[in-house]
N, C-alpha and C positions, 0 to 999 in steps of 0.2 A: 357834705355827706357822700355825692356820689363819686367823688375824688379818694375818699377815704374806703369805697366800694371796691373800686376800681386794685388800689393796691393792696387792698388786701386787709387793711388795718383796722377797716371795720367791717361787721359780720351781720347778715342775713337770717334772719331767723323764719321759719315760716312755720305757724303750728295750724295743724290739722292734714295729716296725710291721705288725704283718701284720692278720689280721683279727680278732684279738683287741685290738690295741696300738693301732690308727690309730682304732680310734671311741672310747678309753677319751682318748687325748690331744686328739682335736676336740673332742669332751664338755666336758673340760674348758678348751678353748683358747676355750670360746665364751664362759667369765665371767673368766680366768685368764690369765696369762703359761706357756707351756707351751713346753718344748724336746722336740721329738722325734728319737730319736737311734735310728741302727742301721746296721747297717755293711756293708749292700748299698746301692753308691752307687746301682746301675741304679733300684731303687725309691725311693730318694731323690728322686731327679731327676721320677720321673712325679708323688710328693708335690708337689713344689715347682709342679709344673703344673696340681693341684689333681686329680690321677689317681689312683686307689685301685688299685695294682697286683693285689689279690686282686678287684677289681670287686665288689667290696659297697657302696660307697658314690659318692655321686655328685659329680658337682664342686662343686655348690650345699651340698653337705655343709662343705665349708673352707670356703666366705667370712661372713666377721665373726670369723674365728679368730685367738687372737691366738697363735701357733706358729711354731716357728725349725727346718728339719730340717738335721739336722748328723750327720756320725760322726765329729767328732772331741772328744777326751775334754776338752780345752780349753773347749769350750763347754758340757760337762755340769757340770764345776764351779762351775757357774753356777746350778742348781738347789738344791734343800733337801729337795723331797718328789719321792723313785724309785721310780716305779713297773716290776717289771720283767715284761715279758708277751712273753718269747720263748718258741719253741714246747721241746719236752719230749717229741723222739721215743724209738724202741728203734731196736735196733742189731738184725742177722740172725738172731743169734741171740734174741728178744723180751726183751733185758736192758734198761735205761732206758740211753737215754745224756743223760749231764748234761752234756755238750759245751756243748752253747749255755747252760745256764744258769749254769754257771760261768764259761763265756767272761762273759757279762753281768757276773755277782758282780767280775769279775776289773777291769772297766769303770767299771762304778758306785765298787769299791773305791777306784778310785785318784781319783776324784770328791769322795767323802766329804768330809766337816769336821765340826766335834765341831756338834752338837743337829741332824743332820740325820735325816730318816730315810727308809726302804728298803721298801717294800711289797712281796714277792713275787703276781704271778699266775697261775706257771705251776702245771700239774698235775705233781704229785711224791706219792712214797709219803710215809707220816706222819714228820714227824723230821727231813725232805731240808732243808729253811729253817735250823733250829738247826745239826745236825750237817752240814750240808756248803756250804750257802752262807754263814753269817756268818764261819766260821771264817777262806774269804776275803777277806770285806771286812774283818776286824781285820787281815789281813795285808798288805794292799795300800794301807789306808788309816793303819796305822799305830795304829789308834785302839781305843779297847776297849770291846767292844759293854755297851748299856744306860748305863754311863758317860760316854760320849762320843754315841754314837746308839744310837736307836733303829729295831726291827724288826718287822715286822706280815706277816700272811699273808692275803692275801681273793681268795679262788678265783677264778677269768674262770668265767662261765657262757655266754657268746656262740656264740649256733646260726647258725652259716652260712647262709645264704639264707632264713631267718627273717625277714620284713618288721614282725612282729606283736611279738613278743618282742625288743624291742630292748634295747639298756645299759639305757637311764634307766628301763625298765618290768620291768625284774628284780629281783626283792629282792635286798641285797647283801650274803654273809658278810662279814665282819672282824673281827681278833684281833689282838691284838700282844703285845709281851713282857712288860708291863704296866700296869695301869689306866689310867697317864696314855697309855700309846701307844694304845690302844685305842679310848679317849674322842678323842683324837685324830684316829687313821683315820678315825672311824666320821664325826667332824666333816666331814672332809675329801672321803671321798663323799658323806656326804652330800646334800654343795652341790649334785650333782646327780642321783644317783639320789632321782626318783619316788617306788616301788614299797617303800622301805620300805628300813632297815639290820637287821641281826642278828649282834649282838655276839656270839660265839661266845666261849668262856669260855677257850681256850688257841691258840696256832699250830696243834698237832698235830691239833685239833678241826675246824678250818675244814680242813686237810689230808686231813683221812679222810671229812670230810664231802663233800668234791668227789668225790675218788677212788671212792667207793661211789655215786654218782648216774651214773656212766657206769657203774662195773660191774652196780648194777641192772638198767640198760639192755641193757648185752650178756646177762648171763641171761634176761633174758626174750625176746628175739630168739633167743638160740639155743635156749629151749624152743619158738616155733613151726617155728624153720626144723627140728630134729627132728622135730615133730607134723607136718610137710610132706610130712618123708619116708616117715615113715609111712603118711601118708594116700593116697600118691601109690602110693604101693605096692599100694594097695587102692581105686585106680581114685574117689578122692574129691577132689572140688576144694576145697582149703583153703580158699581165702575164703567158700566157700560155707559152710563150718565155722566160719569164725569170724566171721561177719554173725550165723550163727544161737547161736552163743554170747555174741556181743556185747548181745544182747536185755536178759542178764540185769544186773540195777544194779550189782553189785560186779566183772563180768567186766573185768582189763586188756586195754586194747584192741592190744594189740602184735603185729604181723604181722612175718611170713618177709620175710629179703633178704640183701644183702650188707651185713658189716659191715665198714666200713673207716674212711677218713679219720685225724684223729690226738688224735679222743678215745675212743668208745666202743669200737673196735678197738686201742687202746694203751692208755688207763688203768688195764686189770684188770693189766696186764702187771708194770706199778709197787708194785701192790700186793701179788701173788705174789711179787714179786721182796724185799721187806721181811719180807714173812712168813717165805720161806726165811733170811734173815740170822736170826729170830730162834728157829728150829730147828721152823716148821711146813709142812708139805706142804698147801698148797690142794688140794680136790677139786673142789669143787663151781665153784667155778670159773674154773680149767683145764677143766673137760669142756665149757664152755659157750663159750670160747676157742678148743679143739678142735673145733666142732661148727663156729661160726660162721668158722673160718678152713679148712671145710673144703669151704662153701655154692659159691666160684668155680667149684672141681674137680668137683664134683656137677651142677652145671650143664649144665657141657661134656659130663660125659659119660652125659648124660640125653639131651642132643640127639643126640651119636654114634649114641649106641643105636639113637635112633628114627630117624635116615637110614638106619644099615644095614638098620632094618627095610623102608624105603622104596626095599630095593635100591640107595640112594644111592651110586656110586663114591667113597671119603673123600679118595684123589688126586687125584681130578675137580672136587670139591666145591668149592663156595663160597660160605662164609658171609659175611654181614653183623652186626657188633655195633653197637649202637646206644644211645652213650653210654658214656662214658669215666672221667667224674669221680666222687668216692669217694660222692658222693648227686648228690639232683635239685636243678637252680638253682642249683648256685654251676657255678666255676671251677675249683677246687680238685680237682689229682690226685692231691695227697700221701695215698700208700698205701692206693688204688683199687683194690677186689678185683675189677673188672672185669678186668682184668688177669691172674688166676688162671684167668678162663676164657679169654680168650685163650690162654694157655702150653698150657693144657692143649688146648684145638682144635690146638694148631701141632703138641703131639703126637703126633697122630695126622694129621699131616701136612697137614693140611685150610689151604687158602686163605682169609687169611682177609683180612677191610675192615671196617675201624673207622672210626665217623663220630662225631662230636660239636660241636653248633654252643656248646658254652661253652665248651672246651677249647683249649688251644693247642696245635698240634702241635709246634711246637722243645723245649718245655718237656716234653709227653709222650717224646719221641724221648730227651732228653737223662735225663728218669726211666727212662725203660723201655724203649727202645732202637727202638721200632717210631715210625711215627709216623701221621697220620689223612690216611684217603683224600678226595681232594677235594671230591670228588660221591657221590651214591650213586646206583649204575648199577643194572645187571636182571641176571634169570636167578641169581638166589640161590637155590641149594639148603636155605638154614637162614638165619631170621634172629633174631637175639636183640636184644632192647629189654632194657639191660641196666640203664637207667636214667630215672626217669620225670620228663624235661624237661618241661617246660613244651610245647617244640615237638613234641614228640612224643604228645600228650593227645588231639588229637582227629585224627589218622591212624587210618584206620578199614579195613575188609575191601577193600574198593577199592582204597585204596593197596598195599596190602601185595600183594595179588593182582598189579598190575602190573608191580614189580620182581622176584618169585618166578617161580620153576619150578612145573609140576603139581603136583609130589609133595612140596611146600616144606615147610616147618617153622617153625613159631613158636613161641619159646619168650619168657612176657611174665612178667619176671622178678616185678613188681609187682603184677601181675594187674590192668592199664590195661582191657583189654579182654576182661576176660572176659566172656560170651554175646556176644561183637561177630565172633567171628572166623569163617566158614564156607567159605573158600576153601581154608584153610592145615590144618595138622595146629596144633592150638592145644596149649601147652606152658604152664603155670606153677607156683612154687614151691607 
């Protein structure tokens, strides 16, 4: 296979472009024959003009690439090695929905031919690759797995607006069904990741390995954003708490916020959701899920409180949010707990303006119903910096002071500026 890689004669296919998909298939479209396939013609179309519709990457990023973007299945049968890196959200009630990645399996299936094979990268509970995707492709493809092809699992580890940690400088899990798939995979990224491969010793291995590196995450985030509330309750400024706990060598450095987006705010959700099929009740956590999906609402009505204290009218009122997307520096709204504080200010009836210079407002409007005000005017009763852009970094007591009211409110979700603020009533997690 990876001989047949290498000159060319056999082709790459990667479906699911987003911003996991589209730098795994540049990557490799820079030594490689590579088809990119996915079935949103609109971002199709801005690929073909050398445009990263997630805005992660630049246009100088395509050229010397050797890539074909298509969504029709025609041209996928045209590949040998599938990689699939569509995304792996929940559904309202926090269940997985495997919608997209079976849609893929159901894609790639009908694609298949005997010695080809299939890489999974999306995030799933332990088990999801064997028990629900191949079954799949044997059925669409006709063909019978390890006999005919082969299947491997190696995690996307790809941080959104991460300039530093890119693909090629990540170490990279892979697993397959066996030895010879493995030895293979591991050949195959190889070719381009840097940073190093790590043969993970089964599918279900590299599975559980992913899935537990985001829910480590979310537990630690929701022990400070508890240790926040706490602290705040007793008149203590958390960062001040945790600079002076950070002193010590072993101390993790993880601070209060919102957690969203569609890994560390979805991945534990996969896991719980496995555990229940196999007769255990997560605590630990679910309470850290609980905590951290409860930081938007907490927000809102931390700031409520201190208008009323400020005699604020909440009819009258009008807040400013600042900053939309689910972290700082990307694009990205998909399930943005900015938004929780929103619902919860419209609650209480309060007027509210949301601004965001990475964000799209059609795309928010068409998420979440609301969409981004154009400008950002004066006389705000309350303003919240919900998210800590880049262009929002060095706005300081001066600006803030000129679009506020006397008796204003800042609530600085990140703690940008804390000892910066003396106009405003200063707020942070």
């Amino acid at each position: 296979m990876i001989k047949g890689i290498i000159n060319k004669k056999k082709k790459i296919a990667v479906i699911g472009l987003g911003y996991v998909g589209l730098p795994i298939a540049l990557e490799f479209a820079k030594k490689f024959s590579v088809i990119g396939f996915d079935i949103n013609i609109d971002r199709l179309k801005l690929m073909r003009t050398k445009t990263d519709p997630s805005e992660e990457l630049e246009s100088k990023d395509f050229e010397g690439c050797d890539i074909f973007f298509t969504d029709k299945i025609d041209e996928l049968r045209k590949a040998n090695f599938f990689i699939v890196a569509v995304p792996t959200p929940i559904d309202n009630h926090n269940r997985p929905d495997l919608g997209p990645l079976l849609g893929a399996s159901v894609s790639v299936g009908k694609a298949l031919k005997k010695g080809d094979y299939v890489v999974f990268e999306s995030t799933v509970y332990p088990g999801c690759t064997e028990d629900d995707c191949i079954p799949v492709l044997e059925k669409e493809s006709g063909l019978k797995f390890i006999r005919d092809f082969k299947v491997g699992y190696s995690p996307e580890r790809i941080n959104p607006g991460d300039k530093e940690h890119t693909l090629t400088k990540i170490l990279k899990i892979v697993s397959g069904c066996d030895q010879e798939s493995l030895d293979t995979i591991a050949d195959v990224y190889g070719s381009i990741i840097t940073a190093g491969i790590h043969k993970a010793p089964t599918i279900k291995v590299a599975e559980s390995a992913k899935i537990i590196e985001n829910t480590q995450r979310d537990l630690n985030i929701a022990l400070m954003n508890e240790l926040s509330i706490i602290f705040n309750k007793m008149n203590i400024n958390t960062f001040d708490v945790l600079e002076a706990a950070s002193t010590k060598w072993n101390f993790l450095k993880f601070k209060p916020g919102l957690v969203g987006g569609h890994c560390i705010g979805v991945d534990p959700y996969y896991l719980t959701h496995k555990a229940s099929e196999i007769g255990y009740h997560c605590k630990v956590i679910l309470a850290g899920r609980y905590i951290n999906d409860g930081v938007g609402s907490y927000i809102a009505k931390e700031v409520i409180k201190e208008m009323i204290d400020h005699d604020i009218s909440l009819k009258k009122a009008k807040v400013l949010v600042m900053g939309a997307t689910f972290k700082e520096n990307v694009a990205d709204i998909r399930n943005s707990k900015v938004v929780d504080i929103i619902n919860e200010l419209k609650n209480f009836h309060v007027n509210v303006e949301v601004v965001d210079p990475r964000a799209n407002s059609e795309e928010i409007f068409r998420e979440y119903g609301f969409t981004l005000a154009a400008k950002i005017t004066k006389n705000y009763d309350a303003i919240i910096v919900a998210v800590s852009h880049d262009e929002y970094r060095n706005l300081g007591d001066a600006y803030f002071k000129s679009i506020s009211k006397k008796q204003a409110v800042l609530y600085d979700v990140k703690g940008m500026y804390k000892d910066k603020i003396t106009s405003l009533t200063y707020m942070s997690l």
